[in-house]
Every structure is written in structure tokens, then in C-alpha cells.
Backbone as CSV, one residue per row, in Angstrom:
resi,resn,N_x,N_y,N_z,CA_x,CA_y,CA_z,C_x,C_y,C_z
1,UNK,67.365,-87.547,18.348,68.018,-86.394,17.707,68.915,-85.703,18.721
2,UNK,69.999,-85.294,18.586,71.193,-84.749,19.415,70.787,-83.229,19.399
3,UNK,70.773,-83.034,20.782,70.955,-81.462,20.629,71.382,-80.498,19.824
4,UNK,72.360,-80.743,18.852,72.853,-79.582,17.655,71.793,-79.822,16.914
5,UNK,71.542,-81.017,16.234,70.247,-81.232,15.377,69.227,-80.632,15.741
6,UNK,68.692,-80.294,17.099,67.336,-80.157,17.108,67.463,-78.689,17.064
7,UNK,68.881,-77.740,17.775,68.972,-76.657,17.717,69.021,-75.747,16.147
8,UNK,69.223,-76.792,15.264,69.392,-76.229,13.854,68.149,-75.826,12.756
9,UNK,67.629,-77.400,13.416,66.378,-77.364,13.231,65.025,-76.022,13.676
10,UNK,65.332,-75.807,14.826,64.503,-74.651,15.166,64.779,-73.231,14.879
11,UNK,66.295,-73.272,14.386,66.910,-72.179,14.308,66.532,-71.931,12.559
12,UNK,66.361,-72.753,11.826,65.846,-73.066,10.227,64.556,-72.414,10.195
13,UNK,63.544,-72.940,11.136,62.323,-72.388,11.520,61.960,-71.669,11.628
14,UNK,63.099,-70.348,12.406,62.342,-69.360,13.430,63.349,-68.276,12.047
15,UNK,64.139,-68.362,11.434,65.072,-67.394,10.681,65.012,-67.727,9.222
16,UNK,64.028,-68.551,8.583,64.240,-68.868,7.207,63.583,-67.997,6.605
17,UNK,64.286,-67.469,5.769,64.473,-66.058,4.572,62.938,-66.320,4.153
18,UNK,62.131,-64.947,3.993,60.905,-64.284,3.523,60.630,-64.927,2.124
19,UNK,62.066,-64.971,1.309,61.944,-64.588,-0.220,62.023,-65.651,-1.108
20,UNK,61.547,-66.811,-0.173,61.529,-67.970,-0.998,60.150,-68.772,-0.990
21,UNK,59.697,-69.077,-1.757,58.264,-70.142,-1.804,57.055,-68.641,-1.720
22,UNK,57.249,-67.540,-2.251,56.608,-66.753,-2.565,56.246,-66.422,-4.047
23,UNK,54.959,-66.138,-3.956,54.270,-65.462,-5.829,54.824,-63.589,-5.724
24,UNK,56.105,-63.464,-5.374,56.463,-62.201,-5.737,55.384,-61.533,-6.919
25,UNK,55.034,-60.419,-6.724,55.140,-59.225,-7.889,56.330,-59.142,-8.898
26,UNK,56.260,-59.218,-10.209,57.570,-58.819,-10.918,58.258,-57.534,-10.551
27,UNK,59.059,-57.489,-10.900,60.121,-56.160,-10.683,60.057,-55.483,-12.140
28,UNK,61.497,-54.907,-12.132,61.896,-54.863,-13.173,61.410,-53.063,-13.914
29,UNK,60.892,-52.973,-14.967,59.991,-52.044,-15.675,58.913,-52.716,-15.664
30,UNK,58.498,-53.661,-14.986,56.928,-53.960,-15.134,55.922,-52.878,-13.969
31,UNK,54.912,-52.432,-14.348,54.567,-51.080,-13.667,53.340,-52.238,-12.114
32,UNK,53.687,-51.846,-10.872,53.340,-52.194,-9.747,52.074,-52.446,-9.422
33,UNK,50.967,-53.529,-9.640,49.637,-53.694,-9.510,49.269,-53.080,-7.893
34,UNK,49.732,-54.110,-7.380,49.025,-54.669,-5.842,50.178,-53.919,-4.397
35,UNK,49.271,-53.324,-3.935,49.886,-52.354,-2.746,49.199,-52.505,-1.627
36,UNK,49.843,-52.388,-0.436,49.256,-52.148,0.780,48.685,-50.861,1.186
37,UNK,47.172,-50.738,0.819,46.623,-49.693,0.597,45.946,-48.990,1.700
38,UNK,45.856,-47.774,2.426,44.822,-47.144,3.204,43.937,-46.652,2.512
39,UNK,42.080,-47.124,3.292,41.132,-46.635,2.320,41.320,-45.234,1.883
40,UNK,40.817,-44.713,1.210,40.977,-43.095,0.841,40.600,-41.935,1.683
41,UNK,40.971,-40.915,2.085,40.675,-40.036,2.611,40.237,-38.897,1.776
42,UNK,39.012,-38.882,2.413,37.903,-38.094,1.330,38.142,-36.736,1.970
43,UNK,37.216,-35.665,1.061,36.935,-34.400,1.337,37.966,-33.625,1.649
44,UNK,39.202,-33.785,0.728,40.586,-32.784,1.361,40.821,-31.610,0.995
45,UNK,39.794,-31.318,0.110,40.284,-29.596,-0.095,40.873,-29.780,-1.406
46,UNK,41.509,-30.596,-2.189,42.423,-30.932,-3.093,43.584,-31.467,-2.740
47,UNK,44.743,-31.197,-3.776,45.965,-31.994,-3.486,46.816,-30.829,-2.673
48,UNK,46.751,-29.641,-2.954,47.525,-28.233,-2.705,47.695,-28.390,-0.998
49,UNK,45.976,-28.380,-0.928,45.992,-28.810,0.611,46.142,-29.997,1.526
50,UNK,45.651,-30.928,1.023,46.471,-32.184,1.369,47.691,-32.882,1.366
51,UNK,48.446,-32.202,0.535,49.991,-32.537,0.579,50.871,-32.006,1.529
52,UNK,49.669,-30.835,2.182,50.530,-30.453,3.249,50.092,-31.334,4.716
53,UNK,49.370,-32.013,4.765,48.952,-32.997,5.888,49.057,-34.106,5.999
54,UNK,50.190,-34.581,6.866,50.336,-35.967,6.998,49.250,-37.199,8.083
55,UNK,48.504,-37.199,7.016,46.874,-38.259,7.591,46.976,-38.861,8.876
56,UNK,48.515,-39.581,8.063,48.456,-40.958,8.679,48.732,-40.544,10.237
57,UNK,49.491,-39.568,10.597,49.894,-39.315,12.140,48.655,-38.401,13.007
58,UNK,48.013,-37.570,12.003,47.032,-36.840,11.918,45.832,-38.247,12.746
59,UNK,45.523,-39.037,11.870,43.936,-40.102,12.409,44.795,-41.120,13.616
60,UNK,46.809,-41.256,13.459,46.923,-42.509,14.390,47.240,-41.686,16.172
61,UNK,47.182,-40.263,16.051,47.912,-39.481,17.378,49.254,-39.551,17.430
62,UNK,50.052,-39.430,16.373,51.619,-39.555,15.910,51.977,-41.463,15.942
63,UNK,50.929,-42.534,16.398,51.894,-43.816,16.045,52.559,-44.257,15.089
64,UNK,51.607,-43.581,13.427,52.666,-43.980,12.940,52.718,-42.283,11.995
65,UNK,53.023,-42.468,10.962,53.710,-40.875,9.725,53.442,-41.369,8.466
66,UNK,53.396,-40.768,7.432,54.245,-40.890,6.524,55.658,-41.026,6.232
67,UNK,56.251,-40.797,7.061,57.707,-41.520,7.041,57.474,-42.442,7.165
68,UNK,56.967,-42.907,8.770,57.157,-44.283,9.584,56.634,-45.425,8.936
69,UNK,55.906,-44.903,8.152,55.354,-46.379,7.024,56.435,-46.935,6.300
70,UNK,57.473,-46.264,5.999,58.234,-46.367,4.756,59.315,-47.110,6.079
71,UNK,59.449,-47.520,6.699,60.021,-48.367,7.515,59.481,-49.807,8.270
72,UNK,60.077,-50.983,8.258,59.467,-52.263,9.121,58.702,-52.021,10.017
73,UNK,59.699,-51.049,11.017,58.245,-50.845,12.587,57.205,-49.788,11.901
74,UNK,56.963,-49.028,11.148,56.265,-48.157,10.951,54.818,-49.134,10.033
75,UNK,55.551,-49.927,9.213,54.733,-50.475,8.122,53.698,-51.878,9.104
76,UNK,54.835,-51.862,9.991,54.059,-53.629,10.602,53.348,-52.706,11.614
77,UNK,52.723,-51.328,12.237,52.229,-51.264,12.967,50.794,-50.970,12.384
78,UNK,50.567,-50.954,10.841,49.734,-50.724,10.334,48.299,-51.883,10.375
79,UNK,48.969,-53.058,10.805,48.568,-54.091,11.246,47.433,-54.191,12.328
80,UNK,47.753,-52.976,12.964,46.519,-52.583,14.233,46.314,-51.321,14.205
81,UNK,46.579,-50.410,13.816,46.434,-49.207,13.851,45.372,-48.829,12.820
82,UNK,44.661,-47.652,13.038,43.125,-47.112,12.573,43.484,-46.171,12.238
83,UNK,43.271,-44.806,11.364,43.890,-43.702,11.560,42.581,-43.068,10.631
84,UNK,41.945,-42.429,12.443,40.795,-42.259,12.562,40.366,-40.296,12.176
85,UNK,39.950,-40.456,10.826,39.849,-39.014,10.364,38.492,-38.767,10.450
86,UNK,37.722,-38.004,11.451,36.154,-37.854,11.520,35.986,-37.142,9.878
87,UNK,36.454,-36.391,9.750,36.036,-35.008,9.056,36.249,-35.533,7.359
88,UNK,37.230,-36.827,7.473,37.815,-37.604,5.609,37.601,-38.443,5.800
89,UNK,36.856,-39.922,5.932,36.130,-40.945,5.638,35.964,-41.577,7.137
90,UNK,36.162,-40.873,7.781,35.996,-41.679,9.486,37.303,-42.664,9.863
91,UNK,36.619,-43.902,10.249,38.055,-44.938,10.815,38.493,-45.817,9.050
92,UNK,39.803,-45.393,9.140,40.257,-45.857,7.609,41.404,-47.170,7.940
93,UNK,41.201,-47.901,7.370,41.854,-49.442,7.913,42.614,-49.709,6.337
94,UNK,43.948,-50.555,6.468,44.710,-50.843,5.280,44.638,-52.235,4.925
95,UNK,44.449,-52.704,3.718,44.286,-53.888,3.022,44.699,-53.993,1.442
96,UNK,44.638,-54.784,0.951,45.799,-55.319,-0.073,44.628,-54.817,-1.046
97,UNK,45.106,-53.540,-2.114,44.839,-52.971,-2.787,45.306,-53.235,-4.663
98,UNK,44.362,-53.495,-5.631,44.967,-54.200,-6.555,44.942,-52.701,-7.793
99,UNK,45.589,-52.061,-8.559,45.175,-50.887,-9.188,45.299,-51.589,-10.840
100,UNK,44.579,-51.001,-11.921,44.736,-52.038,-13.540,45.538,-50.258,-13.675
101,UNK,46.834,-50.820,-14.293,47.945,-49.760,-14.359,47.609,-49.285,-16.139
102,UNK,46.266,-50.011,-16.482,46.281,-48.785,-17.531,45.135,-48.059,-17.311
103,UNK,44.256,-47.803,-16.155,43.396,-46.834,-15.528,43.610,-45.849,-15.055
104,UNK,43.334,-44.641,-16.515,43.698,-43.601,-15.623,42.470,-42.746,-14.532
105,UNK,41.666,-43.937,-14.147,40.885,-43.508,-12.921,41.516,-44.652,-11.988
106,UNK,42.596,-45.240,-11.911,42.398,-46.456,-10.851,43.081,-46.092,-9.660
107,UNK,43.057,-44.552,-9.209,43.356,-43.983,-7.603,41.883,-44.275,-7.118
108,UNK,41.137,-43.919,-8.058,39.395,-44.218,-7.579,38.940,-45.795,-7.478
109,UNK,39.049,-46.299,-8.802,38.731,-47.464,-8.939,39.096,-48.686,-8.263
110,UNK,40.575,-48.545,-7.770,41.021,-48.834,-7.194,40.447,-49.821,-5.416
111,UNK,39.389,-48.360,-5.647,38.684,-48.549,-3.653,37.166,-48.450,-4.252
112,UNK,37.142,-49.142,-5.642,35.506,-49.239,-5.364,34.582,-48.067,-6.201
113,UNK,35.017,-46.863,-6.227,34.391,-45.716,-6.951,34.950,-45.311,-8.086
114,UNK,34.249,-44.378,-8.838,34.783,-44.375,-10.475,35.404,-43.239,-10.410
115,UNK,34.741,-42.059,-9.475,35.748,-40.909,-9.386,35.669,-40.079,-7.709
116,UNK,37.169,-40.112,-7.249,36.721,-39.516,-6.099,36.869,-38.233,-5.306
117,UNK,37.294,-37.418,-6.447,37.185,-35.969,-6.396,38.676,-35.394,-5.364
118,UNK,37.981,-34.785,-4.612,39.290,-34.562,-3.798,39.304,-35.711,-2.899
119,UNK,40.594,-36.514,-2.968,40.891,-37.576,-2.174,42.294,-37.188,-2.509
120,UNK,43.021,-38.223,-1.102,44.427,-38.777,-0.934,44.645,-40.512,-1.089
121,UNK,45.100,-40.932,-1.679,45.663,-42.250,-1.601,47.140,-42.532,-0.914
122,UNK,46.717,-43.952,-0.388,48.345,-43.880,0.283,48.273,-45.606,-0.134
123,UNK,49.909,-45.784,-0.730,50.256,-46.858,-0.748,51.202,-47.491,-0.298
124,UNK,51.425,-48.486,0.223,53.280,-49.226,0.182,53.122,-50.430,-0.014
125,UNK,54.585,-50.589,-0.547,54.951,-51.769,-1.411,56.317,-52.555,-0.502
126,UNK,57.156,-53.131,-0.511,57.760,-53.772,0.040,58.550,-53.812,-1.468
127,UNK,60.287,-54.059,-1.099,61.058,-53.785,-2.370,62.181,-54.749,-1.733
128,UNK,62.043,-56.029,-1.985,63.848,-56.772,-1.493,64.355,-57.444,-2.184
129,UNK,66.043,-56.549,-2.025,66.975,-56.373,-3.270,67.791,-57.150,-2.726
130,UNK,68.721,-58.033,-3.798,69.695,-59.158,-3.297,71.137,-58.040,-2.588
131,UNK,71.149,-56.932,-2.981,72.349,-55.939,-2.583,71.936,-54.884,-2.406
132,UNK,72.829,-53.610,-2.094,72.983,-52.457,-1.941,72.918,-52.011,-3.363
133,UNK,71.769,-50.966,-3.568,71.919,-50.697,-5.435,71.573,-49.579,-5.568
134,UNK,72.087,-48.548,-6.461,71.732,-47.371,-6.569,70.523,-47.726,-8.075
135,UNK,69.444,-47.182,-7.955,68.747,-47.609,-9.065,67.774,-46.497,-9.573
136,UNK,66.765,-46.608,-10.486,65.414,-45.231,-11.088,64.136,-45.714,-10.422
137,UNK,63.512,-45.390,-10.337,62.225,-45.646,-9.844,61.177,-44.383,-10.804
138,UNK,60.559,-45.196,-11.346,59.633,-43.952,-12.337,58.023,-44.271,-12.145
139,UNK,57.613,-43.297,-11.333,56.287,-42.899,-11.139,55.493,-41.960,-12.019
140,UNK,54.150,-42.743,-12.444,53.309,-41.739,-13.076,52.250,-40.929,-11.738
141,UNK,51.611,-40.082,-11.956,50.667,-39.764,-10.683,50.045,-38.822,-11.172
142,UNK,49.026,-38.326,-10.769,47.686,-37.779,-10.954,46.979,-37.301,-9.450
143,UNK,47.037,-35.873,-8.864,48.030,-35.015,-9.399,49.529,-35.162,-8.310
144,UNK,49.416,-34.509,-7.318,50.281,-34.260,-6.603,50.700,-35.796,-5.626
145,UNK,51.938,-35.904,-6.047,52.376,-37.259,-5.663,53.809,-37.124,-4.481
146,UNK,54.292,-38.009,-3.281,55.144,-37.650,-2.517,55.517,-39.105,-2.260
147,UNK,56.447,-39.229,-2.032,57.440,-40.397,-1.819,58.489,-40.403,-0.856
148,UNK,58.119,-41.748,-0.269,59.370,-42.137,1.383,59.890,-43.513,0.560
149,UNK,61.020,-43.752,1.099,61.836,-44.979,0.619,62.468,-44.776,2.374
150,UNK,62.573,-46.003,3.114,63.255,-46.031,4.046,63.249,-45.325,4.947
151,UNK,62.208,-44.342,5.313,61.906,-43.259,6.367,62.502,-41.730,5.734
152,UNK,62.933,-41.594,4.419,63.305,-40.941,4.387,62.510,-39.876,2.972
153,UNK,61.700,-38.981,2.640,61.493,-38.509,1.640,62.595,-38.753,0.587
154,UNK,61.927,-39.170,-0.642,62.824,-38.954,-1.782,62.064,-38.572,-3.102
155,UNK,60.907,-37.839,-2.870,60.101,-37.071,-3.891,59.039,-36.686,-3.636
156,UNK,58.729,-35.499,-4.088,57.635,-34.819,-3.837,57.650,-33.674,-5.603
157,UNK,56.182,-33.783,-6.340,56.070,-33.353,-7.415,54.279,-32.909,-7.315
158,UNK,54.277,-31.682,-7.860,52.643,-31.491,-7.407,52.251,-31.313,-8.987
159,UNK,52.900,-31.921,-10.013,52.594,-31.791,-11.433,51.796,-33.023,-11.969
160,UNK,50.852,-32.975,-12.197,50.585,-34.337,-12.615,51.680,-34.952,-14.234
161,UNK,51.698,-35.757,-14.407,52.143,-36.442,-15.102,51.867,-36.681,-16.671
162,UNK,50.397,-36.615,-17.046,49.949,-36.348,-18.183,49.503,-37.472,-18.615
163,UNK,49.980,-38.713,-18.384,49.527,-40.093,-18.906,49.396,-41.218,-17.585
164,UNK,48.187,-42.159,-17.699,48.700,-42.527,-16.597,50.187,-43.732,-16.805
165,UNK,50.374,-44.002,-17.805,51.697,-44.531,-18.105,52.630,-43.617,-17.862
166,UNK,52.533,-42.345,-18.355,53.650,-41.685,-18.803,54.476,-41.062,-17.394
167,UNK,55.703,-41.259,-17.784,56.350,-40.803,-16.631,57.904,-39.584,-17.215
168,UNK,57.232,-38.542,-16.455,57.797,-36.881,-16.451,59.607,-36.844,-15.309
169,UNK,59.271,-38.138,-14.178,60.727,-37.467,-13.262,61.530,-38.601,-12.773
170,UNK,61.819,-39.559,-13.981,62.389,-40.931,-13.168,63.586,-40.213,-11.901
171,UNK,63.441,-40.423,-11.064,64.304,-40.278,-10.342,65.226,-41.356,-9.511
172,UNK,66.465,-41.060,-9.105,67.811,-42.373,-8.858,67.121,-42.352,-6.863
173,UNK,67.457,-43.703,-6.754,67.272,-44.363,-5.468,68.263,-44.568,-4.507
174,UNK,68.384,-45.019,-3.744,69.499,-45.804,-2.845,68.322,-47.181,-2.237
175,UNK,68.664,-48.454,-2.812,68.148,-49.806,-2.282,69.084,-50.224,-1.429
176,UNK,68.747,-50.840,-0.243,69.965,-51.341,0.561,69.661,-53.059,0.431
177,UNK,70.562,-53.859,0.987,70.248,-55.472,0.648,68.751,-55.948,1.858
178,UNK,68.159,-56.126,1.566,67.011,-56.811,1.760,65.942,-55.809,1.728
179,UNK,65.041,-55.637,2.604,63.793,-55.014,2.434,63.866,-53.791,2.579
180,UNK,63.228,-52.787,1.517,63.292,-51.416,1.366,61.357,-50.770,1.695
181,UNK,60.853,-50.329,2.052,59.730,-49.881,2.369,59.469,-48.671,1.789
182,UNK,58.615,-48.665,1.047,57.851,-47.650,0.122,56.881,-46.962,0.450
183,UNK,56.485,-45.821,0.794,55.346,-45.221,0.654,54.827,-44.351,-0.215
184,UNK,54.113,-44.118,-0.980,53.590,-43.334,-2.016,51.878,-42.775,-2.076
185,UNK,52.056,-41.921,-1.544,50.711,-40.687,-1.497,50.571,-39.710,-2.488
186,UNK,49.315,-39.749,-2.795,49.306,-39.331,-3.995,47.552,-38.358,-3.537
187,UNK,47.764,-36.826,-4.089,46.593,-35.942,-3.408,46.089,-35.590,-5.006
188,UNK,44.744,-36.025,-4.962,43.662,-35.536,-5.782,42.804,-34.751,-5.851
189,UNK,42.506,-33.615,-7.298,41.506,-32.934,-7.513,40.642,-32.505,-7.886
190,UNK,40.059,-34.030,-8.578,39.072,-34.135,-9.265,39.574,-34.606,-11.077
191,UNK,39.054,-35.124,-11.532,39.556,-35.582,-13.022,39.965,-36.510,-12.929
192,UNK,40.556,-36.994,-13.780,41.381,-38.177,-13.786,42.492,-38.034,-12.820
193,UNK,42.466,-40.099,-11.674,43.237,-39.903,-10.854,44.253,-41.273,-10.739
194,UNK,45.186,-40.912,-11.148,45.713,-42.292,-11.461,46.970,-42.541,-10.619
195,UNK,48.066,-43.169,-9.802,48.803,-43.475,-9.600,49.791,-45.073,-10.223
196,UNK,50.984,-44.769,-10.349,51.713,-45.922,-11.391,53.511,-45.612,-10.588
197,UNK,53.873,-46.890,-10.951,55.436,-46.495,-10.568,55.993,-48.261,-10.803
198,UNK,57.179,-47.849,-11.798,57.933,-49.265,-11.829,59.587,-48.724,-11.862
199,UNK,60.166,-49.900,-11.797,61.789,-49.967,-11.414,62.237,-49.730,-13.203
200,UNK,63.728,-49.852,-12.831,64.757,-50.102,-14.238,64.517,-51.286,-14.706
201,UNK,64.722,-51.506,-15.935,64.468,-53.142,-17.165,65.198,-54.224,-16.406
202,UNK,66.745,-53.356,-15.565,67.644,-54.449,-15.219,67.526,-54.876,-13.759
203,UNK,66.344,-54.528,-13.270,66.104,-54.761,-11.834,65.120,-55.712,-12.005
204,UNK,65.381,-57.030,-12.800,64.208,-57.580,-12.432,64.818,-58.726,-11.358
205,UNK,65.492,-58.574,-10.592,65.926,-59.485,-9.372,65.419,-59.273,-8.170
206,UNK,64.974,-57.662,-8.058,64.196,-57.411,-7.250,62.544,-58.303,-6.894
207,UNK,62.418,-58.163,-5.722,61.101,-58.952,-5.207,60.245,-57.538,-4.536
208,UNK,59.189,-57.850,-5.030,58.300,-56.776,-4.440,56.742,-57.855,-4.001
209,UNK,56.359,-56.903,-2.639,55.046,-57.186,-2.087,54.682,-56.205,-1.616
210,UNK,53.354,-56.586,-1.935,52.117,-57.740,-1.380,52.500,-58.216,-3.007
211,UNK,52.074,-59.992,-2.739,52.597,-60.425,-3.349,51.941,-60.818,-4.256
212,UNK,51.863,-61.407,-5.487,50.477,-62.048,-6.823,49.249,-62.674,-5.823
213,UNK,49.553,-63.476,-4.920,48.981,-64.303,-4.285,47.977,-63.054,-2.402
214,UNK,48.430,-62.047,-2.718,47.903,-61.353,-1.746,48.098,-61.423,-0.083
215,UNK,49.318,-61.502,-0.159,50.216,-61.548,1.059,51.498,-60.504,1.159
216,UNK,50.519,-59.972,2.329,51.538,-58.152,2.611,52.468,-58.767,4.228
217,UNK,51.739,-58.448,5.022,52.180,-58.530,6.318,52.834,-60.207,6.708
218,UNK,52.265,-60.658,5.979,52.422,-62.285,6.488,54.077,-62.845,6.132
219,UNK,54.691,-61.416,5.061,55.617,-62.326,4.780,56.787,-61.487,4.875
220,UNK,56.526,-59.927,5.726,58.078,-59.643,5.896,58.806,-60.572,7.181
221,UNK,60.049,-60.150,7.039,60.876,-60.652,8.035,60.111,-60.745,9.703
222,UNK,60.238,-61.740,10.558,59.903,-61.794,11.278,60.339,-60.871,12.441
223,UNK,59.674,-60.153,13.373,60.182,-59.306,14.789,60.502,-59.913,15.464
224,UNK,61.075,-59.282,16.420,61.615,-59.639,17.933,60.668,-58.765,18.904
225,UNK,59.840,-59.736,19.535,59.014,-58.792,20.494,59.801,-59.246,22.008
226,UNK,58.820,-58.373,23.255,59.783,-58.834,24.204,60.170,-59.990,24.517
227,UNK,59.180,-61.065,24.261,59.188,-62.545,24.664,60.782,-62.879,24.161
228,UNK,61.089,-62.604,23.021,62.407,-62.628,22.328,61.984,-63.937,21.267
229,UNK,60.622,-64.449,20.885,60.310,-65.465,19.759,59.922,-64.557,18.593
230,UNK,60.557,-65.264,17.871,60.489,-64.785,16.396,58.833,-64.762,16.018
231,UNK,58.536,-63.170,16.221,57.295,-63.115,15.407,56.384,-62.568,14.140
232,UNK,56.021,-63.072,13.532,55.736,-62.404,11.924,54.199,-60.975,12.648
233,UNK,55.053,-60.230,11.871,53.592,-59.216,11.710,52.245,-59.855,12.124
234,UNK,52.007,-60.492,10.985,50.570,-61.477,10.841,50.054,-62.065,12.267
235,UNK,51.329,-62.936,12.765,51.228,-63.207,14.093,50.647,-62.214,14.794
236,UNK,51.427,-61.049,15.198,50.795,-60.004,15.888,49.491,-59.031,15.418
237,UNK,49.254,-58.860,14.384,47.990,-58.672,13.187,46.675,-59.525,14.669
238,UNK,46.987,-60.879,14.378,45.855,-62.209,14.612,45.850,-61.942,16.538
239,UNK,46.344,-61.480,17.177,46.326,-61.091,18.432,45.632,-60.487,18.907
């Protein structure tokens, strides 16, 4: 094999696109099962008071935020990071979380319990769009719900919603072309606790993870660590 060959070859290897030979999640208006979930953080006082505390920087000593999730380095550091709350469920670790989107207990059910009173849920999803798209994103939530797209807040509503289908604030997006990072926290106060959120009818081109098949980390785009070899999350996850 000639040197260009073998260089093409490895170069196929180390850079071939995320978004193929995957069991994507549908897009579209189909409402979002499976999320990259942190266990729950118990005992918060309610949502009033928990919406004003960001956990995640709170248990990691600022490594990562609620922003920083809603970004690649923020989301892939979740991979090792603990975000250790003595006082709301102790050391809380993230794993591929499945919710039945017509439960309007499945913020609880979700992690195992039928109701979990005052708790916070935190989720992200992974969103990659063939382009740059201005689009709706419509969340149901139960009660007080807050939203990062890309490091950047783009909702915060302390109303619950009323159904766990039903959705009160579709609000417009900015998707950029490939992977968009989601975070969605959602503060509970007992009653029914539900979280839900799907795209527009005409977005079903979009790819979202963790994926049918239960693969979060394993399949965003690969990093550049110092070595300078292309490495997947997962890789560094298994380290």
C-alpha cells in the first residue's frame, strides 16, 4: 500500500462522521425518551429554591455548570466528574436515563421512585442538525423548568405546564450544523413531576442522543487531547 493510501485510510478512521451506523432517537415532534441523566438531587426546598442553585458546579467545585453541560467540553467532562452534594443525595453520577413521555410522574419514575417530592432533575440530549436552523423546541415540565442550548440559557419558566404532554411556551431556537448540546433542569415540589420536550413536525432530519440503542458519550465527535490522537469521550470515560 503507498503512502497516500495508508494516509487516507487512517485519516477515514480517526475523522469518520458520528452520524452514521447509529439507532438515532427520532426527531421531529416525536416527544424525547432517553437522556443523559444526573441521579436526582433530593431534599431542595422545592423548585423556588432550587432554581436558584446551580448543582452541578455547586457538587463538581465549578468543573463543570449548568451552562457547561450544554457544551462538548462541558458535556464530555461528565464522563468523570461526581458532583458531590452531601446535604441532596450524596455523590450523584450520570447515566442513560429512559422517561415513558406519557408519565406524568416520570421525573420520579424515571430514577426508580414513584414520587420524589422536592427534587431537581437534570438532563441532556445531544441535537445534530445537517445546517444552521432557526427552529421551536416545545417543552412540557412539572414545575419549574430552565434550559441551555449551546452554553447559553434559552428558557427559564417556573409555571408548570398542566399536562405532561401539554405544552404552554414553544419557544424559537438557533441550531448550528452539527452537534447542539442540551441541558434541561427541571425543580420539583411535590405532585406530579413530569418533564417532556420535542422539536417541529419538519425537523425530522435532525439526530438526537443517547441513542435507541443507549449510547451517549461513545458517539459524539471525537477530542483532541494533548497527545493530538483522536479521542472519543468513551475512550477517556474507560481511563
Amino acid at each position: 500500500m503507498n503512502k497516500l493510501a495508508i494516509f487516507l485510510t487512517i485519516a477515514c478512521v480517526a475523522i469518520a462522521p458520528t452520524a452514521f451506523a447509529q439507532d438515532w432517537q427520532p426527531a421531529g415532534d416525536a416527544w424525547i425518551e432517553k437522556w443523559w441523566g444526573l441521579d436526582l438531587v433530593t431534599d431542595t426546598g422545592g423548585f423556588d429554591e432550587s432554581a436558584l442553585v446551580d448543582y452541578l458546579s455547586e457538587g463538581s467545585g465549578g468543573e463543570i455548570s449548568n451552562a457547561s453541560v450544554s457544551t462538548s467540553d462541558g458535556a464530555g467532562k461528565t464522563a468523570n466528574v461526581v458532583v458531590n452534594l452531601p446535604d441532596n443525595g450524596g455523590a450523584l453520577a450520570w447515566s442513560i436515563v429512559t422517561i415513558n413521555t406519557e408519565d406524568e410522574f416520570n421525573l420520579s419514575t424515571s430514577h426508580g421512585i414513584p414520587d420524589g417530592g422536592d427534587v431537581t432533575w437534570h438532563g441532556i440530549i445531544v441535537v445534530i442538525s445537517p445546517d444552521d436552523r432557526t427552529t421551536v423546541r416545545h417543552p412540557a415540565h412539572d414545575d419549574h423548568a430552565q434550559i441551555w442550548i449551546n452554553g447559553e440559557q434559552v428558557y427559564d419558566n417556573p409555571t408548570w405546564t398542566g399536562g405532561v404532554r401539554a405544552v404552554t411556551t414553544p419557544t424559537e431556537i438557533q441550531l448550528k450544523k452539527g452537534e447542539n448540546f442540551l441541558h434541561f433542569k427541571c425543580g420539583e415540589s411535590g405532585g406530579a413531576d413530569y418533564v417532556n420536550l420535542h422539536f417541529e413536525a419538519t425537523d425530522t432530519d435532525l439526530l438526537i442522543a443517547p441513542t435507541n440503542d443507549n449510547l451517549f458519550l461513545d458517539v459524539l465527535t471525537p477530542v483532541e487531547p494533548k497527545n493530538k490522537l483522536a479521542t472519543t469521550w468513551a475512550d477517556i470515560k474507560r481511563r
